[in-house]
C-alpha positions as a Markdown table, in Angstrom:
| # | Residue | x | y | z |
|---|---|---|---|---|
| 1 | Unk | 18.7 | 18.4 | -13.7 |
| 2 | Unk | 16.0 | 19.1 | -11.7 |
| 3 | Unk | 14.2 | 16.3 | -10.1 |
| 4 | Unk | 10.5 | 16.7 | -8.7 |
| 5 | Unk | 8.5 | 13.9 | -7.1 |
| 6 | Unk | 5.3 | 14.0 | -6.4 |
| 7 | Unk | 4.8 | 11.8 | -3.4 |
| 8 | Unk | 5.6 | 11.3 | -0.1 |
| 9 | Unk | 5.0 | 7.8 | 0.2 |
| 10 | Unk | 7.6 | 4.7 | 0.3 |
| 11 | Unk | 8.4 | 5.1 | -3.4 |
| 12 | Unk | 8.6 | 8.5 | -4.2 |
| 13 | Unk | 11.0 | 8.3 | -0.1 |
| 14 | Unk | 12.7 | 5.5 | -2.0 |
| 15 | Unk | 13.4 | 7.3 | -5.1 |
| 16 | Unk | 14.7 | 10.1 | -3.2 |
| 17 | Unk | 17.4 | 8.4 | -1.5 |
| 18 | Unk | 18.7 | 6.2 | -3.5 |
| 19 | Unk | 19.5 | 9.6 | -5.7 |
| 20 | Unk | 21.2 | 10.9 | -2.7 |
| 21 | Unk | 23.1 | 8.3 | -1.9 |
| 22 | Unk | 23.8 | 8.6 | -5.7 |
| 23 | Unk | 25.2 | 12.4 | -5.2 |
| 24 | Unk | 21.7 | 13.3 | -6.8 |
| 25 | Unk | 19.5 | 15.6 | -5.4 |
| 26 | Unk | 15.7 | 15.8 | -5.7 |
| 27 | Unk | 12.4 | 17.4 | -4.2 |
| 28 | Unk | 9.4 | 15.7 | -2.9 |
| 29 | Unk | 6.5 | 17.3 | -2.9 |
| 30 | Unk | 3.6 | 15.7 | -0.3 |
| 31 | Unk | 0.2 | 16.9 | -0.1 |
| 32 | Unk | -0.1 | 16.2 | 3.5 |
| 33 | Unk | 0.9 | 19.2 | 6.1 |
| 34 | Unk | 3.4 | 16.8 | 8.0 |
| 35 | Unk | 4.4 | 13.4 | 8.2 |
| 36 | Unk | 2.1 | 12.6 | 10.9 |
| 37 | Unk | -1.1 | 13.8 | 9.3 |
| 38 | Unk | -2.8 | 10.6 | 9.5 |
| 39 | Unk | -2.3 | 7.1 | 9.9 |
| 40 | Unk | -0.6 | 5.4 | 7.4 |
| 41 | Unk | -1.8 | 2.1 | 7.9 |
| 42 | Unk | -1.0 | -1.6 | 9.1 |
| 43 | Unk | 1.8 | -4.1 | 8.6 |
| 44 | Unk | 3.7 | -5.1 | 5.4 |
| 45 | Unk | 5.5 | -8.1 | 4.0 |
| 46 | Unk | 8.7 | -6.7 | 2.5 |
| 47 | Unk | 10.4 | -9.1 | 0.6 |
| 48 | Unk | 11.4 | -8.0 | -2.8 |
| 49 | Unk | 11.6 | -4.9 | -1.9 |
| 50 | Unk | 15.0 | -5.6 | 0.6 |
| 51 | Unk | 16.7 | -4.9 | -2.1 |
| 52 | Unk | 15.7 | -1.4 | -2.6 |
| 53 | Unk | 16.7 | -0.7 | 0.8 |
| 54 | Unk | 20.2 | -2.5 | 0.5 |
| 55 | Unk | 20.3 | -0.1 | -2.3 |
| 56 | Unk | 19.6 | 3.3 | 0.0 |
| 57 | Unk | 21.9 | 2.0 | 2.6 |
| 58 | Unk | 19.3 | 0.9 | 4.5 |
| 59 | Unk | 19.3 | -2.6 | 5.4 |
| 60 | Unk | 20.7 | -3.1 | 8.5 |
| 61 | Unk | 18.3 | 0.0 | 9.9 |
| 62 | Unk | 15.2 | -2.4 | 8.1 |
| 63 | Unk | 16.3 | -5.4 | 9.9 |
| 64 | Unk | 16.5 | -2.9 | 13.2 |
| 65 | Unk | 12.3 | -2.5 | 12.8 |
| 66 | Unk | 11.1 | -5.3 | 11.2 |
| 67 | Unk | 9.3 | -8.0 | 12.6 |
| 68 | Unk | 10.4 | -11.8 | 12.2 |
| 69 | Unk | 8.0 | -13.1 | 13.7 |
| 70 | Unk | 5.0 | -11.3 | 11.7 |
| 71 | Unk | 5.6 | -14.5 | 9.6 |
| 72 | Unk | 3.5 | -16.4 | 11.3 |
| 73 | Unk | 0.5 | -17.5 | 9.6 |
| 74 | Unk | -2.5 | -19.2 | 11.0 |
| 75 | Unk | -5.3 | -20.0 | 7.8 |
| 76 | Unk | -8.9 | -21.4 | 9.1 |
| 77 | Unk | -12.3 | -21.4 | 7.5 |
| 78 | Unk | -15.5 | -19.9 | 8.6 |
| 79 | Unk | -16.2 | -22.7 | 10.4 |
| 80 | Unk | -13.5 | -22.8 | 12.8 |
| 81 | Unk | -11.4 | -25.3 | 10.9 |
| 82 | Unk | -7.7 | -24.5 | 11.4 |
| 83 | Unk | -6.1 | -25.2 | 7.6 |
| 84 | Unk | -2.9 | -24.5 | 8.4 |
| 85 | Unk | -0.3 | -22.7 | 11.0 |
| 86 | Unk | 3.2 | -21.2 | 10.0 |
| 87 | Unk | 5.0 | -20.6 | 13.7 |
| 88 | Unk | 8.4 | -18.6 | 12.6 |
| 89 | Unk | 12.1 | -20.6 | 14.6 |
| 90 | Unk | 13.4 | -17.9 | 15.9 |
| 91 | Unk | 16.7 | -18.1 | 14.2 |
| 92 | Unk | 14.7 | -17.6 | 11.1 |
| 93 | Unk | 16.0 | -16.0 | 8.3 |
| 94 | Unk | 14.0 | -12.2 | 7.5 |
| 95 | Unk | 12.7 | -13.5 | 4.2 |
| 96 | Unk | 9.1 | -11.9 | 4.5 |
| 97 | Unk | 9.6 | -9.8 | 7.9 |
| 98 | Unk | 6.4 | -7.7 | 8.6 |
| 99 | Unk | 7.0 | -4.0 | 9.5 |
| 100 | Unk | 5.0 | -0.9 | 10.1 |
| 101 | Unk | 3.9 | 1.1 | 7.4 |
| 102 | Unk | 4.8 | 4.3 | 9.5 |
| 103 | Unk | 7.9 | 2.9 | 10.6 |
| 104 | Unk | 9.5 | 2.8 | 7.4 |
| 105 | Unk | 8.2 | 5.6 | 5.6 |
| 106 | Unk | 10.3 | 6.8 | 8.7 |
| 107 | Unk | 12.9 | 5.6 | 8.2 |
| 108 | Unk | 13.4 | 6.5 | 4.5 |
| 109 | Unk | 12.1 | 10.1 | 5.8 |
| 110 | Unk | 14.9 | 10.4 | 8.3 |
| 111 | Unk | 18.0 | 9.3 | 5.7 |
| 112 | Unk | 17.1 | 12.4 | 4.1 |
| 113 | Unk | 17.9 | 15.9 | 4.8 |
| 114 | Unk | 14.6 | 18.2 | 6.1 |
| 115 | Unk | 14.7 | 20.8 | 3.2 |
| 116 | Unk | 14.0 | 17.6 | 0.4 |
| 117 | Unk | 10.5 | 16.8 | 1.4 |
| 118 | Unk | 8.2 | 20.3 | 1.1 |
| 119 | Unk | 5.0 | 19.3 | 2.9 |
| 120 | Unk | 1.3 | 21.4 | 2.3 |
| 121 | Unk | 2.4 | 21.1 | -1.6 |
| 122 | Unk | -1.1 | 19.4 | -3.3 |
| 123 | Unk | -0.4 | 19.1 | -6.8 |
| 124 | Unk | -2.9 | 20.2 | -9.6 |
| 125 | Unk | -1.2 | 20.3 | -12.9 |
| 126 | Unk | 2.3 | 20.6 | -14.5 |
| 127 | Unk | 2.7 | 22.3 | -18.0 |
| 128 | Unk | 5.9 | 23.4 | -19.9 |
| 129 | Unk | 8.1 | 22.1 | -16.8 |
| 130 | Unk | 6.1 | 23.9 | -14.0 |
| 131 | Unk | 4.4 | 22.5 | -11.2 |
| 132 | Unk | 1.1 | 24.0 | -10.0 |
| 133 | Unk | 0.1 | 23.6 | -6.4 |
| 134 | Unk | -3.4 | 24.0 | -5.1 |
| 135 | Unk | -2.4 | 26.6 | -2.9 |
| 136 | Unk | -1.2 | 28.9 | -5.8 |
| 137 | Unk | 2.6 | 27.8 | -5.8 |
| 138 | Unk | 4.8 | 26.5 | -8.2 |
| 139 | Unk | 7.9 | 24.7 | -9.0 |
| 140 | Unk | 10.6 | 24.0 | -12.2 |
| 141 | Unk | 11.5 | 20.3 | -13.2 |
| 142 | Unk | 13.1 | 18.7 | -15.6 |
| 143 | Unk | 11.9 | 15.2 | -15.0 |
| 144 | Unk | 8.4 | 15.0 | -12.9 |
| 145 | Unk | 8.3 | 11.6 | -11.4 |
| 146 | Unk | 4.8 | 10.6 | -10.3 |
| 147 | Unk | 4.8 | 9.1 | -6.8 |
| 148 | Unk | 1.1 | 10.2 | -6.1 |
| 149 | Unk | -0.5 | 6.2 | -5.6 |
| 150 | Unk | -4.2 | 5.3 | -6.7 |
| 151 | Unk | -5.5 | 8.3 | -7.4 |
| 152 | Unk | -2.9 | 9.9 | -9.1 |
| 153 | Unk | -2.7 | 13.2 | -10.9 |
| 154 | Unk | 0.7 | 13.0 | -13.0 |
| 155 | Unk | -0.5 | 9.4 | -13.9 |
| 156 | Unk | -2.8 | 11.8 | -16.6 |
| 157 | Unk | 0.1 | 13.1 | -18.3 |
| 158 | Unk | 0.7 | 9.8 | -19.5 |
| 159 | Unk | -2.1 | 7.4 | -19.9 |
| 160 | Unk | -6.0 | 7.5 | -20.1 |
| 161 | Unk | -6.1 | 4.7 | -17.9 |
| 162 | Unk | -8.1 | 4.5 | -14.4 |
| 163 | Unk | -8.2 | 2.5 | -11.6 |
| 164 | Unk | -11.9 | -0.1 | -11.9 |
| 165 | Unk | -13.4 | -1.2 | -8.9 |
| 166 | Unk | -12.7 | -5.1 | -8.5 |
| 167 | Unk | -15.5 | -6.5 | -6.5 |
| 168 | Unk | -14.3 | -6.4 | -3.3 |
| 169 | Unk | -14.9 | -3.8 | -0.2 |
| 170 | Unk | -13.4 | -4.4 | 2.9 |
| 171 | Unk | -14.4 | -2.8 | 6.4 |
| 172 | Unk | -11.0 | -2.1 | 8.8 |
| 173 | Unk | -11.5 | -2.3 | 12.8 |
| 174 | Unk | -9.0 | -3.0 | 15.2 |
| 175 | Unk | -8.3 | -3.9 | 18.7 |
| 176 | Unk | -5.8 | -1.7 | 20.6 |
| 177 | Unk | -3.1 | -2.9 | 23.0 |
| 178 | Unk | -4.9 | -6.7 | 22.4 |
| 179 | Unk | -2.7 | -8.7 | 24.7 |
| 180 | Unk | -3.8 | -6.1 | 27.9 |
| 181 | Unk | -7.0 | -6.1 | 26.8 |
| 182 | Unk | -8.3 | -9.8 | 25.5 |
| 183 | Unk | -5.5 | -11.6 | 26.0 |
| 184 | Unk | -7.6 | -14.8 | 24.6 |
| 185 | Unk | -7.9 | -13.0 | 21.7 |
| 186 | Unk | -4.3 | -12.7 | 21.4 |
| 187 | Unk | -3.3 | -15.5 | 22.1 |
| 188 | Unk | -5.9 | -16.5 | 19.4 |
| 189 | Unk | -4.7 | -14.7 | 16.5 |
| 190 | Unk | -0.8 | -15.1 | 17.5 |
| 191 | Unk | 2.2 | -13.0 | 16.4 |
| 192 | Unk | 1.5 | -12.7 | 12.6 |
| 193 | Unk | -1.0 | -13.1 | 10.3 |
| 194 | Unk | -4.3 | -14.7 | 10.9 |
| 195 | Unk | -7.0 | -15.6 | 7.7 |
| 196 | Unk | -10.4 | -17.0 | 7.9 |
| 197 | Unk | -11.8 | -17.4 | 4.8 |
| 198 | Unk | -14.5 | -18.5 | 2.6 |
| 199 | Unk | -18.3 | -17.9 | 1.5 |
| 200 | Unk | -17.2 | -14.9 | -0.9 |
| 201 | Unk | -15.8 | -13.2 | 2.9 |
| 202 | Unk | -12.9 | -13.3 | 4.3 |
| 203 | Unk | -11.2 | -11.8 | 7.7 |
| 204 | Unk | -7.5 | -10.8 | 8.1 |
| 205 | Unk | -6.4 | -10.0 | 11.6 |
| 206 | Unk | -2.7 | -8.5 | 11.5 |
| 207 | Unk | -1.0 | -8.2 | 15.0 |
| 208 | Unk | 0.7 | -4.9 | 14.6 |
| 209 | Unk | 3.7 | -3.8 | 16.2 |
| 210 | Unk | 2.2 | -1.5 | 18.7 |
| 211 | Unk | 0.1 | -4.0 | 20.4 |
| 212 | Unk | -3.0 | -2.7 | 17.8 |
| 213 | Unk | -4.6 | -6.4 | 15.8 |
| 214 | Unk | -6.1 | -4.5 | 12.7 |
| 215 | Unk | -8.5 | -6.6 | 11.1 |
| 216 | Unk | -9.6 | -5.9 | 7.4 |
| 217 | Unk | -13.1 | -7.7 | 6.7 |
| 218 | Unk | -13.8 | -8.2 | 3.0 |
| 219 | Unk | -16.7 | -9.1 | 1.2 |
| 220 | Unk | -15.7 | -10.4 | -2.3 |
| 221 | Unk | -18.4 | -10.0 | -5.3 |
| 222 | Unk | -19.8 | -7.0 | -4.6 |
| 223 | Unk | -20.6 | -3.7 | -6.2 |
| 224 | Unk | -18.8 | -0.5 | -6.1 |
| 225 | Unk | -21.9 | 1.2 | -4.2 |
| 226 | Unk | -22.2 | -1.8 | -1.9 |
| 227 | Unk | -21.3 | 0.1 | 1.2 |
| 228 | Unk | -24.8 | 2.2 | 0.2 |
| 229 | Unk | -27.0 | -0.5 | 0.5 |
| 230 | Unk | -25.0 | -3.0 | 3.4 |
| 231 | Unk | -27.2 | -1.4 | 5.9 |
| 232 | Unk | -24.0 | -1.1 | 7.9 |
| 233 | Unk | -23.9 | 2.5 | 9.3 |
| 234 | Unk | -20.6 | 3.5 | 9.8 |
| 235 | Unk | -21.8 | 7.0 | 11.7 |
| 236 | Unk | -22.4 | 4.3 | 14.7 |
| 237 | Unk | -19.5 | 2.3 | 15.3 |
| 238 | Unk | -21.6 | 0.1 | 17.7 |
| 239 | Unk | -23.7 | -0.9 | 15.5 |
| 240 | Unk | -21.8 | -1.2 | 12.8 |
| 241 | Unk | -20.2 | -4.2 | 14.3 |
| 242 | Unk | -23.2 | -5.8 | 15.2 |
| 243 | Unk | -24.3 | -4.8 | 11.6 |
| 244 | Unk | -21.2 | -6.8 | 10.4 |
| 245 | Unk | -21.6 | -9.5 | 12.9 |
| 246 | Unk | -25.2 | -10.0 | 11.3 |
| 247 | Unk | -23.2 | -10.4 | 7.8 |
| 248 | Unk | -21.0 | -12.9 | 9.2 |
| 249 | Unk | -23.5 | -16.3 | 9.5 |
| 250 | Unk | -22.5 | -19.3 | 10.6 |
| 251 | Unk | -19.3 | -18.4 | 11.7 |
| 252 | Unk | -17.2 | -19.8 | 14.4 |
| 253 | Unk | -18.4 | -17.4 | 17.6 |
| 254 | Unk | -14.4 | -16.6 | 18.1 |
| 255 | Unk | -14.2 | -15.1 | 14.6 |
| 256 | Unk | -17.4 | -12.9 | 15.7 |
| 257 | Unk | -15.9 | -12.1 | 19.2 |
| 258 | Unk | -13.0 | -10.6 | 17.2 |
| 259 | Unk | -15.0 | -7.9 | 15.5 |
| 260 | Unk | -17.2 | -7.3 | 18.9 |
| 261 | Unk | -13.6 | -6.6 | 20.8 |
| 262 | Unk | -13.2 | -3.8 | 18.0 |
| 263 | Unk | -12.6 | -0.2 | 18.8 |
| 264 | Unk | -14.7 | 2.5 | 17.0 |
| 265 | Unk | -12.6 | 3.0 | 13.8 |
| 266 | Unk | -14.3 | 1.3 | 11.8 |
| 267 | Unk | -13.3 | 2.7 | 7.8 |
| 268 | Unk | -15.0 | 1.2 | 4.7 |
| 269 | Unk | -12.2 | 1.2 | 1.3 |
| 270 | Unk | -13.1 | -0.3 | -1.8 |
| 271 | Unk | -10.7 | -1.9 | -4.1 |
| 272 | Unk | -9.8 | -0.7 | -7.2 |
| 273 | Unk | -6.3 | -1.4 | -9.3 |
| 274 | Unk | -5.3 | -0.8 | -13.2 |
| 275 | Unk | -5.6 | -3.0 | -15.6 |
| 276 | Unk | -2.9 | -5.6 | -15.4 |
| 277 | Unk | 0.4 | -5.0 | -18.1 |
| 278 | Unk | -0.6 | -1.4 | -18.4 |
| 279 | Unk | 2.0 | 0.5 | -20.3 |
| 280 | Unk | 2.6 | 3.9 | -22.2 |
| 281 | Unk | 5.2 | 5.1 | -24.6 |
| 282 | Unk | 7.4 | 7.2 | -22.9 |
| 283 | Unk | 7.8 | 10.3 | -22.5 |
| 284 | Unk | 11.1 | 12.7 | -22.1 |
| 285 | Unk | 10.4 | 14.7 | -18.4 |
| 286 | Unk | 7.6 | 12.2 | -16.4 |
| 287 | Unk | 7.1 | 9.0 | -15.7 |
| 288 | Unk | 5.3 | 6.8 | -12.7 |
| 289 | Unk | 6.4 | 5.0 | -10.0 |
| 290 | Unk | 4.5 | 2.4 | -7.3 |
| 291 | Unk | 0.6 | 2.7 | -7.4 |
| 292 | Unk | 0.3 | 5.8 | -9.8 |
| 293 | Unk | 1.9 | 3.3 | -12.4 |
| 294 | Unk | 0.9 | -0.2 | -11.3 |
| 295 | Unk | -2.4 | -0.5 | -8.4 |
| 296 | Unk | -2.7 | -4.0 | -8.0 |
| 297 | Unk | -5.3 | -6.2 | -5.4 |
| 298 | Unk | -4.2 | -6.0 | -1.7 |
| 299 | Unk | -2.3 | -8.9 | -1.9 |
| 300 | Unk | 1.5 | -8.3 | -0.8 |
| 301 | Unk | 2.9 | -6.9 | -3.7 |
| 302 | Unk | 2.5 | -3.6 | -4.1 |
| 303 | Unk | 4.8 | -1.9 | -1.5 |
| 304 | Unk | 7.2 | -3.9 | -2.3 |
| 305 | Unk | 7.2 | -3.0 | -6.3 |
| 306 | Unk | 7.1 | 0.8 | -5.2 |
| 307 | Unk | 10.3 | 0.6 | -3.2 |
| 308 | Unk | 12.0 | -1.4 | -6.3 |
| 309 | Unk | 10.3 | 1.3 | -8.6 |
| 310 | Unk | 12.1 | 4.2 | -6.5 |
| 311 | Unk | 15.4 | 2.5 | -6.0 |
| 312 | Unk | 15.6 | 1.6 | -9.6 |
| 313 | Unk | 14.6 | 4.5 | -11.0 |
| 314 | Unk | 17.4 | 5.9 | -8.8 |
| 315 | Unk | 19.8 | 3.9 | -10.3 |
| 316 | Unk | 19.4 | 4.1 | -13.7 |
| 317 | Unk | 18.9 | 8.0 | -13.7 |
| 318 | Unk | 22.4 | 7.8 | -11.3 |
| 319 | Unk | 23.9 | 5.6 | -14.9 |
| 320 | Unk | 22.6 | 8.2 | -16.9 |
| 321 | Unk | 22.9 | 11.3 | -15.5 |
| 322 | Unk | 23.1 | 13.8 | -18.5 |
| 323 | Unk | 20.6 | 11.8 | -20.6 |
| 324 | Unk | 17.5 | 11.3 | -18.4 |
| 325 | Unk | 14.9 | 10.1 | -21.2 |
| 326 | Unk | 17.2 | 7.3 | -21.6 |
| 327 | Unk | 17.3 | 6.6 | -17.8 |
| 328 | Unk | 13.6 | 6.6 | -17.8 |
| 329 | Unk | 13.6 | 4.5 | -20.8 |
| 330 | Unk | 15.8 | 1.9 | -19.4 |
| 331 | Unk | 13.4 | 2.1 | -15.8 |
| 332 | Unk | 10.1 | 1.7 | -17.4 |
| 333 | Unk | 11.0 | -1.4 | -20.1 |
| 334 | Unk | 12.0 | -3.0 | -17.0 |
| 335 | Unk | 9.4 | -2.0 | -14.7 |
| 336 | Unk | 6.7 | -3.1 | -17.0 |
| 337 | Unk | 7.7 | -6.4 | -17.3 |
| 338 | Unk | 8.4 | -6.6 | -13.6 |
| 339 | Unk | 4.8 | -5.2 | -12.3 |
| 340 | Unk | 3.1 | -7.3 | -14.8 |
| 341 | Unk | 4.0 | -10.4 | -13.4 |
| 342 | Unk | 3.5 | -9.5 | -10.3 |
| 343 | Unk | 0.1 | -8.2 | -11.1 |
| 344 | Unk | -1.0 | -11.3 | -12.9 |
| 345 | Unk | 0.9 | -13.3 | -10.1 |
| 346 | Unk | -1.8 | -10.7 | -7.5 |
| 347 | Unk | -5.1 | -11.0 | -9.8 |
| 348 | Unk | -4.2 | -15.0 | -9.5 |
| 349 | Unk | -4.0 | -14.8 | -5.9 |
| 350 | Unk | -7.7 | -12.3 | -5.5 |
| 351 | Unk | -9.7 | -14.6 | -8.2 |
| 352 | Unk | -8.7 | -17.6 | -5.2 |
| 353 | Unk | -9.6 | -15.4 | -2.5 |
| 354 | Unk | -12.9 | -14.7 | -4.4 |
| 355 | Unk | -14.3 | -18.4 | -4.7 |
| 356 | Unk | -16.6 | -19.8 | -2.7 |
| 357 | Unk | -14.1 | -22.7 | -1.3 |
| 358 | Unk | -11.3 | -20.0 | -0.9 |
| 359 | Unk | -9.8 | -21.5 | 2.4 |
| 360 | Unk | -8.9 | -24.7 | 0.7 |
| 361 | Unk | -7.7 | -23.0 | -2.4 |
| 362 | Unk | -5.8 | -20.9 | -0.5 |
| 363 | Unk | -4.1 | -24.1 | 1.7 |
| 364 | Unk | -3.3 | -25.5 | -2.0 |
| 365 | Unk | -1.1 | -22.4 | -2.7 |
| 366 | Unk | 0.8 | -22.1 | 0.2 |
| 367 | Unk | 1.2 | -26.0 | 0.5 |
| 368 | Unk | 1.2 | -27.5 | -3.2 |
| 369 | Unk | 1.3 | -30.9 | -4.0 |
């Protein structure tokens, strides 16, 4: 059986080594020309998705990179009112451990062999068990898994369905090497995660494990062209943070100081996800795995569904391995009713982050009763 994935990205990595440490072998094919072709991004909370890695064989390595003390929380509203602060005991168990995006799509990347991951491959379309490539190129399969996140292309193959914008855009700065340069700041924002929220805005300042604090602001009830008529103008990094600072009033002036200390990457993304319990019947040779299949709100959950997507899939193709429509089968009955819940348990969490008295909603999650 021949295995394609399309998708270089924790999932599609995930996939690809459980089925090696299964005996399995598969090919990923990743649009980008190397794995260092851009950034790929700021912290994550892996907490479910251990147990994909204790699956790969991976565990101990995670525990290596990860970050116990990115479980610090700090929660405050607009107004400089601290809510609540979470300061992780250093004997702490590695429940929710923060790690770098780029460090563990290296790691997976390194438990497999060079020849599995065949950069520079863009895919177009697949037909009659080919792959085409934008470049001309093309591959056999047997079973195409879909790896390819929002805007996926195999996602086609099996659904009409399309990510919707959901009212929220958020702007991404950051501060390099923070504790050299502002160490008030630093100390400020702390070793984890830092929230201000409320007033349909929100800011989340992320202390990353190369010294960088990446800060996402989000403004919640907007349109999907709101970037086109924010006045912010993002050709000017210097004035787009005043821009933003103007957007910000009545906030506390350290909030405000934040986005001054920013460097000049400043990248608008708006959110979109699929609809929440999407399915399809399925379908002998594809299926979908981590955002292709399930985009859900920015909220914690969908890394880690994409690396229990890959090491799943991995297993149950590794319990069937001369009947793969009944391995798929098997993954996506489970995987539905897995990534619905955690969607519905996401869209709970961005309709709280969406209200007007957010911060104290918010407080009455993480603290109830």
């Amino acid at each position: 059986m021949t295995i394609a994935i399309v998708g270089a990205a924790l999932g599609g990595l995930a996939l690809a080594r459980v089925l090696r440490v299964n005996d399995i072998d598969a090919v990923v094919y990743e649009r980008e020309s190397s794995r260092g072709a851009r950034g790929q991004g700021g912290m994550l909370d892996i907490h479910s998705g251990q147990r994909a890695l204790r699956e790969a064989g991976l565990i101990d390595e995670f525990y290596a990179i990860a970050r116990g003390e990115g479980q610090d929380m700090r929660l405050l509203e607009p107004d400089g009112t601290l809510l609540l602060q979470e300061d992780t005991p250093e004997d702490a168990p590695l429940l929710r451990p923060e790690v770098d995006r780029a460090d563990l799509r290296d790691l997976l990347l390194d438990s497999l062999p060079e020849h599995a991951v065949r950069w520079g491959h863009a895919f177009e379309f697949a037909d009659n068990g080919v792959l085409h490539f934008a470049d001309g190129s093309s591959a056999t399969y047997d079973l195409l898994v879909g790896a390819d996140g929002a805007g996926s292309r195999v996602r086609a193959l099996l659904t009409d369905a399309r990510p919707a914008h959901i009212g929220q855009n958020i702007v991404e700065l950051g501060i390099p090497d923070i504790d050299r340069t502002h160490p008030d700041l630093a100390a400020m924002v702390g070793r984890g995660n830092y929230w201000v929220l409320g007033n349909g805005l929100s800011l989340a300042a992320q202390r990353n494990g190369d010294g960088r604090v990446r800060i996402g602001l989000s403004f919640y009830n907007t349109a999907e062209d709101w970037f086109a008529t924010s006045g912010i103008p993002f050709d000017d990094p210097a004035a787009a943070r005043a821009r933003l600072i103007d957007l910000l009033p009545g906030w506390d002036a350290r909030f405000t100081a934040l986005i001054a200390a920013c460097d000049d990457t400043v990248v608008p993304r708006s959110i979109t996800t699929l609809p929440v319990g999407l399915t399809w019947p399925s379908t002998p040779g594809v299926t979908l795995i981590g955002d292709a299949a399930h985009l859900m709100p920015p909220v914690g959950e969908g890394a880690n569904m994409a690396l229990l997507d890959g090491a799943l899939l991995g297993l149950a193709l590794a319990a069937h391995p001369d009947d793969h429509p009944a391995a798929v089968r098997e993954y996506e009955r489970e995987m539905f009713e897995r990534t619905s819940a955690a969607a519905r348990m996401s869209a709970d969490i961005q309709e709280l982050l969406m209200s007007p008295d957010a911060g104290q909603k918010m407080l009455a999650f993480f603290q109830p009763g």
